[in-house]
C-alpha positions in Angstrom: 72.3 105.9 64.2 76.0 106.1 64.4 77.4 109.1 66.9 79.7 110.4 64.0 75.9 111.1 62.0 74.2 112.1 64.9 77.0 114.8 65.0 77.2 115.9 62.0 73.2 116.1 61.9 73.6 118.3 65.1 76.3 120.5 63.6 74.3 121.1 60.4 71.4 122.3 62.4 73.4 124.5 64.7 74.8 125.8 61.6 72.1 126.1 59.2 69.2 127.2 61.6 71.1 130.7 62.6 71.4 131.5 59.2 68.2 130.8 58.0 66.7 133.3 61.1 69.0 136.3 59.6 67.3 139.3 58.8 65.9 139.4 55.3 66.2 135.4 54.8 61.9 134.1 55.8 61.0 137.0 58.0 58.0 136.0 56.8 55.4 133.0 56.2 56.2 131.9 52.7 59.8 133.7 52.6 58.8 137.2 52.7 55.7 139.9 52.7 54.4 138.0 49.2 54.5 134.6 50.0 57.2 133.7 47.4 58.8 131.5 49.2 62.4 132.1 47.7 65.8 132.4 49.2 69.0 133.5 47.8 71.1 131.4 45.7 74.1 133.1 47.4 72.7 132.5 50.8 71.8 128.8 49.8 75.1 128.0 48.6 76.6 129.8 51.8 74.3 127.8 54.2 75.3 124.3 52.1 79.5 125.3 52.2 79.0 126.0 55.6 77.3 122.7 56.1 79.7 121.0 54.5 83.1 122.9 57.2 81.1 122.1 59.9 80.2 118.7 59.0 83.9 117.3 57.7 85.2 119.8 61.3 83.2 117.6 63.2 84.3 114.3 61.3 87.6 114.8 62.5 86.2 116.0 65.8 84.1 112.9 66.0 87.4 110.7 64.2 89.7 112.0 67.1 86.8 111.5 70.0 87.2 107.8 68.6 90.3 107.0 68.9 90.6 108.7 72.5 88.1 106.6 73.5 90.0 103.7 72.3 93.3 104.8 73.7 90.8 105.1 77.0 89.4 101.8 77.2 92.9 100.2 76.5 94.5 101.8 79.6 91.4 100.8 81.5 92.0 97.5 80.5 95.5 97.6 81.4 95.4 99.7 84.8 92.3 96.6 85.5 94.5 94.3 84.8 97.4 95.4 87.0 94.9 96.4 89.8 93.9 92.6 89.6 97.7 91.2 90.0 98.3 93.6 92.5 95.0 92.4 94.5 96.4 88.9 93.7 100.0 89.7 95.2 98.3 91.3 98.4 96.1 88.6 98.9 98.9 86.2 98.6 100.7 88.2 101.0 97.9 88.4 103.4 97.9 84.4 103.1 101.3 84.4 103.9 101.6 87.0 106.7 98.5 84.5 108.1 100.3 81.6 108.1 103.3 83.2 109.7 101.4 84.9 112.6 99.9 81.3 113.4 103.7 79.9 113.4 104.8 82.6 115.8 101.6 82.0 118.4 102.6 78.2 118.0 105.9 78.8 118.8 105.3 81.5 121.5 102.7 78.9 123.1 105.6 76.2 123.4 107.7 78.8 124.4 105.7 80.1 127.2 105.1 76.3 128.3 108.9 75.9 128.3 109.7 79.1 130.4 107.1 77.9 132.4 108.1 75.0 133.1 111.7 76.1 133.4 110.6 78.6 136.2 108.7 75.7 137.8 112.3 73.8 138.0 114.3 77.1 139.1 111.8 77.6 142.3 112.6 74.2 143.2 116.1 74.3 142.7 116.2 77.5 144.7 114.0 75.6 147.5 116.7 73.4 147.5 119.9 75.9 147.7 118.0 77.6 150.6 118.0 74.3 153.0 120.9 73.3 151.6 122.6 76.9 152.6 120.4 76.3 155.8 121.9 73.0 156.4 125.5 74.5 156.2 125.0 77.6 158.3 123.5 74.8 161.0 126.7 72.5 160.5 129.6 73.2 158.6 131.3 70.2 158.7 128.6 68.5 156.6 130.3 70.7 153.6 133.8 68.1 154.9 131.8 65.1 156.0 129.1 65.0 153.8 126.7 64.7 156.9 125.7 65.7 160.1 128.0 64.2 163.3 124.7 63.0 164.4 123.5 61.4 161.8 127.1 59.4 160.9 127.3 58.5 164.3 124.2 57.3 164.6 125.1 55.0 160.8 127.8 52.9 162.9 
């Protein structure tokens, strides 16, 4: 069964059943004291008309309830549909950031081989400087001759 009937089955019992329990209207088995069995045709006709309001009140109740709950499911379909490009965009950013973070370790691995290796050459060269300043302080004239007296003696 349809909500909108369901409803408007609901309504006309919420409506109909207080009225029929009023004082005066079946207080009795059979309708009243004798057993006729007989309502009012003014409380008949009052109990149908107000039927009938409730039931076209809750038409457009249940006409209105529709279309919010197609103006609901459109904008859930929409915000899904933008949550899923947004996921897409972070996902390819997370790809990207990925890739970019293995670059940089590349890089910084060369890198630290090549400042290593660079350090390795600096020791030496400072090895050097301190015999060669060594050397000096020892002889000077080796700055003008290019060698120790000794040793260009010694090549004649």
């Amino acid at each position: 069964m349809p909500l909108v009937y369901r409803i408007r089955l609901g309504a006309a019992l919420v409506v109909a059943l207080p009225l029929l329990a009023q004082e005066g209207s079946w207080g009795f088995y059979g309708g009243d004291a004798g057993g006729t069995r007989y309502s009012a045709l003014k409380q008949i006709n009052s109990t149908i008309k107000n039927i009938s309001d409730s039931s076209a009140h809750l038409s457009e109740v249940a006409t209105h309830a529709d279309r919010v709950m197609a103006s609901l499911d459109s904008r859930l379909s929409d915000a899904t549909e933008r949550l899923d490009k947004t996921l897409t965009r972070v996902d390819t950013a997370l790809d990207t950031a990925t890739g970019l973070m293995r670059t940089t370790q590349t890089v910084m691995n060369h890198n630290t081989f090549e400042i290593d290796r660079s350090l390795k050459q600096l020791n030496s060269a400072t090895g050097n400087l301190d015999r060669t300043i060594d050397t000096i302080s020892a002889d000077p004239s080796v700055v003008i001759w290019g060698a120790k007296v000794n040793e260009r003696e010694n090549a004649k």
